[in-house]
N, C-alpha and C positions, 0 to 999 in steps of 0.2 A: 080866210079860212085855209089852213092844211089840208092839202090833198092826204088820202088815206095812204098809206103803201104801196107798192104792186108786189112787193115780194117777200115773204118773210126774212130775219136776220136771222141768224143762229148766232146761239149766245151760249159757249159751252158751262155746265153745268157743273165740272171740275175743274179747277187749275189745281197741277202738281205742288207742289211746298217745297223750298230747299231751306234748310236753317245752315248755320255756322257754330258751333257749342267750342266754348273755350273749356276744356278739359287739364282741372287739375288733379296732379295726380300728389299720392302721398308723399312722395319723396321730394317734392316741391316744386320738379319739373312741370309742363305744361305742354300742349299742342293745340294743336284744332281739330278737332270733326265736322266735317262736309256731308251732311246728309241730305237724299235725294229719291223724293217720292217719287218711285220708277213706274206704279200702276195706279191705276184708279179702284180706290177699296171698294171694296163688294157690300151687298146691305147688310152681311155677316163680319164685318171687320170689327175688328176690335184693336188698340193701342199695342196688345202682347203680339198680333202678327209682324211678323219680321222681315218686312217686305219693302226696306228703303236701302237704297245704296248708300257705301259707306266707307270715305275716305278720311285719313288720318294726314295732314297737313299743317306747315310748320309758321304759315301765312297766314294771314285775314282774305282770305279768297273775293269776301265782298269788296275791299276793297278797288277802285278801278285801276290804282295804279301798278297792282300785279297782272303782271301781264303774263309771268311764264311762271312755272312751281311745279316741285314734285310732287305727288302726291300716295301714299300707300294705303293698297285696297285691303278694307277689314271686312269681315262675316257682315251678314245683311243686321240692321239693326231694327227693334221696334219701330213703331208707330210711336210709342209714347213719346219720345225722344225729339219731335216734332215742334213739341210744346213743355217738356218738363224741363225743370231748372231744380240742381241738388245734386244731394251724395248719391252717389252709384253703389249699390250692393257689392259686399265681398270684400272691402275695403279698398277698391278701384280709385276713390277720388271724388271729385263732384266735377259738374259740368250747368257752364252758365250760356244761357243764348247771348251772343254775341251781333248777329244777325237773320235775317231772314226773309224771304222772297218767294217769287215766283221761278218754277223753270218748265221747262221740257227737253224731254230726250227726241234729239232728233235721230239719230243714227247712234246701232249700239252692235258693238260683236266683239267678239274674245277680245281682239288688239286693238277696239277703236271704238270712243263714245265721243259726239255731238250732243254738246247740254246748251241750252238755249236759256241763261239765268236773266232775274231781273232782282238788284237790291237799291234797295231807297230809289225807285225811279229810273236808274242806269241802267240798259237793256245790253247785253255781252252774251257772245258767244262764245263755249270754252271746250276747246276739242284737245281729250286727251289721248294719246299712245302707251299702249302697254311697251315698258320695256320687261326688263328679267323679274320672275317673280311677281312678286304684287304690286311693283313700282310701277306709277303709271306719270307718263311728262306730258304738262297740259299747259295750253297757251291759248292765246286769247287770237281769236279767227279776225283777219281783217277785216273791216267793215265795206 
């Protein structure tokens, strides 16, 4: 027989979402969007709030074998965006998932974000620096 417990576990009740959307656009170019569930939605959330961070990047970021990459910061995007695949309104393009994971922000301020990502399994830490502008330089933290 199994002894009972002596303590409870805590078993959090959110994990953040980060996807990867391959974004094409009409003119045939393409890039990546790095999106990244910065809060835990409220019981009032809905897909149109606009509350994930949102980097435009020239990479497959899941991948592990990037280890450093620019990346440029865009306006916060929906929720939808998490899970849709398709044409983007206004005639912007479509965007396909690419990938998608688990993260957390560990540390965040004007010049400096700590993301703690996880895709297919691979656990990375990916700490970026603001440089000019919205450019931010992100690399992969030693293990």
């Amino acid at each position: 027989m199994v002894p009972a417990p002596t303590h409870a576990v805590a078993v959090p009740s959110w994990v953040p979402r980060t996807v990867v959307l391959e974004h094409s656009l009409p003119d045939g170019t393409r890039h990546f969007d790095w999106l990244i569930e910065s809060a835990e939605p409220g019981p009032d959330a809905t897909d149109d709030d606009r509350s994930l961070l949102a980097f435009r990047v020239g990479v497959r970021i899941d991948e592990p074998s990037v280890g450093a990459f620019r990346a440029e910061a865009l306006p916060a995007h929906r929720r939808l965006y998490l899970h849709y695949e398709g044409a983007i309104s206004g005639d912007r393009g479509a965007v396909i998932r690419v990938a998608d994971g688990a993260c957390r922000i560990a540390r965040k301020s004007a010049d400096e974000i700590r993301i703690e990502v996880e895709f297919r399994g691979a656990q990375r830490v990916l700490v970026g620096l603001r440089l000019e502008g919205g450019v931010w330089a992100f690399g992969q933290e030693p293990a």
